[in-house]
C-alpha positions in Angstrom: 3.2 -23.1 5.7 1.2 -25.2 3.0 -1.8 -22.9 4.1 0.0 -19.6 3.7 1.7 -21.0 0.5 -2.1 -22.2 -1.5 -3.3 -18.8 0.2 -0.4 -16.6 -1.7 -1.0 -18.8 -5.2 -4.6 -17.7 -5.4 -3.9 -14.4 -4.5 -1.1 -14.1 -6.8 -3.4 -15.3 -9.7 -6.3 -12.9 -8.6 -3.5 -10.4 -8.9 -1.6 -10.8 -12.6 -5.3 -11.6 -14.1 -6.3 -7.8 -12.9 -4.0 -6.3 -13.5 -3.3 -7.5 -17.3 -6.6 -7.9 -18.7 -7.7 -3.8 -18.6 -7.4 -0.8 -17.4 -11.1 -1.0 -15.8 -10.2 -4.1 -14.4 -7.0 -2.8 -12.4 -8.8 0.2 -11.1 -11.8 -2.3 -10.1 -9.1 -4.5 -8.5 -7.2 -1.6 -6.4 -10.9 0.1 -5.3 -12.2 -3.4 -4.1 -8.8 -3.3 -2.1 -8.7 -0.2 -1.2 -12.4 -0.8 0.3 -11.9 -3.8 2.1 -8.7 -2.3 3.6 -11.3 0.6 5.2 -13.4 -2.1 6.2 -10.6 -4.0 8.4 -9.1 -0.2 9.6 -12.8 0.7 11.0 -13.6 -2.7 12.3 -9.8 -2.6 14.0 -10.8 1.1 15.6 -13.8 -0.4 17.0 -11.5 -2.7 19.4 -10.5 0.5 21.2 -14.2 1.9 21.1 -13.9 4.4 18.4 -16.7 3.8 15.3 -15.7 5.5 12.3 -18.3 6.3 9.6 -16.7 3.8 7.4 -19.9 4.7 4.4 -17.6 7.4 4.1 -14.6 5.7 3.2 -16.5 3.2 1.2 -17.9 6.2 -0.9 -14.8 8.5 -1.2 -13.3 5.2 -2.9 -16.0 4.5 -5.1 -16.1 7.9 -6.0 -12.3 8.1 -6.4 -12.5 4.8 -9.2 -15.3 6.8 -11.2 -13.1 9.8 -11.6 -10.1 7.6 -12.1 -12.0 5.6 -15.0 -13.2 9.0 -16.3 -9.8 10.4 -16.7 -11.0 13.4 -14.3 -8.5 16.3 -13.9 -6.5 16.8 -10.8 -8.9 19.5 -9.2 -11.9 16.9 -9.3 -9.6 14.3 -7.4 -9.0 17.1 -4.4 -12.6 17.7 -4.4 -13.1 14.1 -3.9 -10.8 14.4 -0.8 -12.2 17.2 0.5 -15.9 16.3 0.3 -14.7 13.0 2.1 -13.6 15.0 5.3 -16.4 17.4 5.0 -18.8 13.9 5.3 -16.5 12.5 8.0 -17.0 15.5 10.2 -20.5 15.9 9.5 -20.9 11.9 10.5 -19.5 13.2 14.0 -22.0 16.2 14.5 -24.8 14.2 13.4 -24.2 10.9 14.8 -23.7 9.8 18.3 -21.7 6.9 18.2 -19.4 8.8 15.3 -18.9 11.8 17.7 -15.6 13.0 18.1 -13.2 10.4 18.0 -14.8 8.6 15.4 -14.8 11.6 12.8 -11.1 12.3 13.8 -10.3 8.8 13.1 -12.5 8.6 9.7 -10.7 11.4 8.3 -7.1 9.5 9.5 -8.8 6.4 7.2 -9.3 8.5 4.2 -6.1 9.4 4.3 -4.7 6.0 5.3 -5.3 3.8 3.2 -8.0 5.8 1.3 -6.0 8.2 -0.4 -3.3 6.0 -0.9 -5.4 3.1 -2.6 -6.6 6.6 -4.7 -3.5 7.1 -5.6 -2.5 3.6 -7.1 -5.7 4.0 -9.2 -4.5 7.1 -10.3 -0.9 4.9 -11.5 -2.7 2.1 -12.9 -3.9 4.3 -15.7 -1.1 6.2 -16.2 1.5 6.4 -18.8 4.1 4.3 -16.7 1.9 1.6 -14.5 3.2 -1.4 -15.4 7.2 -0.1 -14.6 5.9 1.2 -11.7 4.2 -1.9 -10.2 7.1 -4.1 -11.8 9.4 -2.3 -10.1 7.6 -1.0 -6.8 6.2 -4.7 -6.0 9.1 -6.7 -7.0 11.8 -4.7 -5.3 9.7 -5.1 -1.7 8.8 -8.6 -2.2 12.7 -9.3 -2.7 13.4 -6.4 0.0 10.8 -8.1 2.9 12.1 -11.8 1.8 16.0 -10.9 2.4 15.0 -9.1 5.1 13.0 -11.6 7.0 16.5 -14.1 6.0 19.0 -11.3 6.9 17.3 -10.4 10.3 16.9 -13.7 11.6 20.1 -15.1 11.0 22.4 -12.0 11.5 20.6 -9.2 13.1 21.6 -8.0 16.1 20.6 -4.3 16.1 16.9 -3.2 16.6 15.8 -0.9 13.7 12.4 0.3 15.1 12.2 -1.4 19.0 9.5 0.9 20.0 7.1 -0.9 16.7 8.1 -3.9 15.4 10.9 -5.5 17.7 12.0 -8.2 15.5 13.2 -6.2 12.8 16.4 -5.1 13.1 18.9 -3.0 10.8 21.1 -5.9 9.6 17.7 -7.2 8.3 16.6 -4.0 6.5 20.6 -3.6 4.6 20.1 -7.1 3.3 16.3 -5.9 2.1 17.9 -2.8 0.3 20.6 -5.2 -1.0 18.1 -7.4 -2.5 15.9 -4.7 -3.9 19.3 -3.2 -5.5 20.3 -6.6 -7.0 16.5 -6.7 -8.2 16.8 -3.4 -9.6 20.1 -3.9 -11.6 18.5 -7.2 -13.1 15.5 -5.4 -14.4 17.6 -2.9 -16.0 20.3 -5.2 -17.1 17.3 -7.7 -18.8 16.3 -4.7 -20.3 12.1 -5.3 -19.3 11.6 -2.1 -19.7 14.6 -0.7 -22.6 13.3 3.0 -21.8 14.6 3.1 -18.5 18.5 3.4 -17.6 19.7 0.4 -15.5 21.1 3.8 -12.9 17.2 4.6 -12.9 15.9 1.2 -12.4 18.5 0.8 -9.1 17.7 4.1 -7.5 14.2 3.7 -7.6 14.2 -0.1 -6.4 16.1 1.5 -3.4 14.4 4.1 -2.7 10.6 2.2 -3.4 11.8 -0.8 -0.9 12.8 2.0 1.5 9.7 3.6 1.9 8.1 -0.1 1.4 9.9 -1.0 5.0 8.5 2.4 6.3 4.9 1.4 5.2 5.6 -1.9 6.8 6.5 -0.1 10.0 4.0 2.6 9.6 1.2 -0.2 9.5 3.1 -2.1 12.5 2.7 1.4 14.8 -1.2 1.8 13.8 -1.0 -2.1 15.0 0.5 -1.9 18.3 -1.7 1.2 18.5 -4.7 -0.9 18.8 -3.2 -4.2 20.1 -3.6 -6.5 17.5 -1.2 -9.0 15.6 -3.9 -8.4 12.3 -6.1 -6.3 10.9 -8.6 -9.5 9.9 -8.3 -13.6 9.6 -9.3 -12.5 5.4 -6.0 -14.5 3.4 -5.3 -17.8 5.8 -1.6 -17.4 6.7 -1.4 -13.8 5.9 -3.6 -11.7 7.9 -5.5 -9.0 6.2 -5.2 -7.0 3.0 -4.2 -4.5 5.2 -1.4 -6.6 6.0 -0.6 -7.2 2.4 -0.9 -4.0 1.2 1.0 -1.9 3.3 4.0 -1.9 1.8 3.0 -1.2 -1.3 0.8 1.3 -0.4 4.4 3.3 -0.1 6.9 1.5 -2.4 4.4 1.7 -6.0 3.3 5.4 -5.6 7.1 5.7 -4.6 8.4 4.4 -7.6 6.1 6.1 -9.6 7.5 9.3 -8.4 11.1 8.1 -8.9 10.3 7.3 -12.8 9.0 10.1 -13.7 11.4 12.5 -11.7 14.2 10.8 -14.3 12.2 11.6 -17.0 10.4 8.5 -17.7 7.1 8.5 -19.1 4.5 11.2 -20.1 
């Protein structure tokens, strides 16, 4: 616990310092992420003999923080995409160990987490980034605490057996409970006057919703390859896979949510 609680600390003020000091240095922050991420995802595939042409991932990334940085229009992030799985399939014609499997499974990475790491680049220079990552991170952090509580005291009822058999429904009301009462506080503390304190609950709830779905969805692509983490990277926590996941889902989430009620640009 002392290990896992030194280990959070330091990640934590790694974190706030990236995020706050520039716009450069959150969209630095999210690539390096979003990069080491593909680096435990191909290493993971290799464990069930499948090599992905992680360079591509690596590159699409890199690729996808210049254009971010340069304020490029929506049709230059496609063609990012796009010339990602063109180099991913091309990996599998060319090279052997690729084949296949391997440029199936690279084009699954770009998607997951590339894209997704793209997209929070995308947020961190937008209009609205710091609501949304106030209110996307916070209401899953309060969501996966209560949840953990919730679920090990009173739950009863499996919410995904098939994935992740120790969660279980009682566990995931008290998350959305918790991400609710987070929610109403932010709106009722008024941290961010624009927003109504209706907005600020709905999108708390619906973010820390589709944070437990990225939990699970990460928990599937686990069991998938038979392995409790993606890498031994934060001591006590697994991978940045493993402490990403959920946000990969609840930021982007609330991002959408905002802006839908007419927050922001």
């Amino acid at each position: 616990m002392k290990q896992r609680l030194i280990s959070a600390g330091i990640l934590l003020a790694i974190v706030i310092t990236c995020v706050f000091v520039s716009d450069i240095t959150r969209v630095l922050f999210f690539g390096a992420a979003g990069i080491l991420c593909s680096y435990e995802y191909s290493r993971a595939m290799e464990k069930m003999d499948v090599y992905c042409a992680a360079w591509v991932m690596y590159v699409y990334i890199a690729v996808q923080a210049a254009l971010t940085l340069m304020h490029a229009g929506a049709l230059r992030y496609i063609a990012c995409f796009t010339g990602g799985v063109y180099l991913a399939m091309f990996s599998g014609i060319v090279h052997k160990k690729v084949s296949g499997n391997g440029a199936i499974y690279t084009v699954a990475g770009l998607a997951y987490p590339g894209f997704l790491f793209g997209v929070l680049m995308m947020i961190s220079v937008g209009d609205i980034w710091l609501q949304s990552l106030a209110i996307g991170a916070l209401s899953t952090w309060a969501c996966d605490t209560a949840a953990l509580l919730g679920g090990t005291k009173f739950g009863k009822h499996k919410l995904a057996p098939l994935v992740s058999p120790n969660k279980s429904i009682e566990g995931a009301v008290f998350g959305a409970a918790a991400a609710v009462l987070v929610g109403f506080l932010i709106g009722v503390l008024k941290l961010f006057p624009e927003i109504p304190v209706w907005v600020c609950v709905v999108t708390a709830l619906v973010a820390s919703t589709l944070g437990q779905i990225g939990d699970l969805a990460e928990s599937l692509l686990k069991r998938m390859i038979g392995t409790k983490d993606f890498s031994d990277l934060i001591p006590g926590h697994g991978g940045m896979m493993d402490r990403a996941d959920s946000l990969l889902f609840s930021i982007p989430t609330a991002y959408i949510c905002l802006h839908l009620a007419g927050i922001g640009v």
